[in-house]
One Martini backbone bead per residue (centre of mass of N, CA, C, O) as a GRO file, in nm:
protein
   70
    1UNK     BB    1   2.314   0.462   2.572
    2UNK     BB    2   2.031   0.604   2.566
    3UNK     BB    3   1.698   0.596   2.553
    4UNK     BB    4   1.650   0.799   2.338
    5UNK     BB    5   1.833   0.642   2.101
    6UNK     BB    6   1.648   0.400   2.152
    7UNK     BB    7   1.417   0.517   2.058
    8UNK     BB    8   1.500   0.588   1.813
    9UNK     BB    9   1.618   0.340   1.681
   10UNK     BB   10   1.349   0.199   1.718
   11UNK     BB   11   1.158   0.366   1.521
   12UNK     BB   12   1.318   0.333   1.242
   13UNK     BB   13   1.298   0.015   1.255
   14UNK     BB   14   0.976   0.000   1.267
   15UNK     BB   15   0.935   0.217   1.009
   16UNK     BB   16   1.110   0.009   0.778
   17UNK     BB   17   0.919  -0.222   0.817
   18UNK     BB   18   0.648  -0.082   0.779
   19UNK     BB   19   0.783  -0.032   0.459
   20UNK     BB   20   0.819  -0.348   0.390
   21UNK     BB   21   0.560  -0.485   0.409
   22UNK     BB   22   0.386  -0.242   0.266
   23UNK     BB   23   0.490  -0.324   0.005
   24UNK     BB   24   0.446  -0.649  -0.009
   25UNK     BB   25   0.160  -0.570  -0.073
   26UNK     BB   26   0.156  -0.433  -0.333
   27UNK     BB   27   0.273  -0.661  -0.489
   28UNK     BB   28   0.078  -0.847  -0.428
   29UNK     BB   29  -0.128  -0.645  -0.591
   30UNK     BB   30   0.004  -0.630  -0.862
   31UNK     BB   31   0.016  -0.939  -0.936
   32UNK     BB   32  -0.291  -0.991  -0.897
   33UNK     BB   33  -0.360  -0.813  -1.161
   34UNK     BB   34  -0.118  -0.931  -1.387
   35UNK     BB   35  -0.297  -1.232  -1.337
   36UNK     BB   36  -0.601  -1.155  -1.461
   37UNK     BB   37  -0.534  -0.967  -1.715
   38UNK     BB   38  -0.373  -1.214  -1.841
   39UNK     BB   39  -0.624  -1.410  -1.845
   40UNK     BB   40  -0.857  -1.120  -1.830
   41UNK     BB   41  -0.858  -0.834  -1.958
   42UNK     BB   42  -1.160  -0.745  -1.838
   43UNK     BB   43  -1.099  -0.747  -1.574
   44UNK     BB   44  -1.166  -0.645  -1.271
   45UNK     BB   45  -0.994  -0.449  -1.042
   46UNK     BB   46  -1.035  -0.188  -0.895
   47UNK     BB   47  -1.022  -0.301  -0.568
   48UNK     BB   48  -0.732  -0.312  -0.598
   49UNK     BB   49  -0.640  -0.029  -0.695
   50UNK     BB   50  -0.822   0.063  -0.400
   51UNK     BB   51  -0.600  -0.021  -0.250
   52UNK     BB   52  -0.367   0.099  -0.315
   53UNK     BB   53  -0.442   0.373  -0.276
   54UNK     BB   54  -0.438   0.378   0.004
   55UNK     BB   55  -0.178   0.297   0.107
   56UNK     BB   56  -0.005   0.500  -0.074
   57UNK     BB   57  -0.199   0.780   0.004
   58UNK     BB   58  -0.415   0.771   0.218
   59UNK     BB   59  -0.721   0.732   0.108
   60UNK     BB   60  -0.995   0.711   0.122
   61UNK     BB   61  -1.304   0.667  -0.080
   62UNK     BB   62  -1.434   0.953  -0.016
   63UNK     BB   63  -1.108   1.124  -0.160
   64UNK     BB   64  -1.132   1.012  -0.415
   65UNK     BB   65  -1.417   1.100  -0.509
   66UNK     BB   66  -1.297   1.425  -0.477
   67UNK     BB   67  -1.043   1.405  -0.668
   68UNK     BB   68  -1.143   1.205  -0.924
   69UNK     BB   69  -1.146   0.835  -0.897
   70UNK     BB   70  -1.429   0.731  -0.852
   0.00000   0.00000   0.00000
C-alpha cells in the first residue's frame, strides 16, 4: 500500500467518523427538543433548532437571517 492510499483512506475514516459524532449530536439535539416540548408544549426551543441548523447546513445566524429563518 502507498503512502497516497493509506492517506486516502485514512481521509475516508476519519471523515466517516466525524459525520458519525455529528449526527449523535444532532440526535442528541432533537431528543432534547421533543423531551421539552413533551413537557411543555409552549417551551421556546428557537436556539436547539439554529443549533440543529448550523450542523446540519453549516449556515451562522446572521446567513440564517439573510435567507430568511431567523
Amino acid at each position: 500500500m502507498t503512502r497516497s492510499t493509506r492517506s486516502s483512506r485514512t481521509t475516508v475514516v476519519l471523515s466517516r467518523i466525524a459525520q458519525l459524532t455529528d449526527s449523535q449530536g444532532i440526535e442528541s439535539l432533537v431528543t432534547q427538543i421533543l423531551d421539552a416540548k413533551r413537557n411543555t408544549p409552549d417551551t421556546d426551543v428557537s436556539a436547539l433548532e439554529r443549533e440543529i441548523d448550523e450542523r446540519v447546513y453549516g449556515l451562522t445566524q446572521e446567513e440564517i437571517e439573510i435567507v430568511g429563518g431567523g
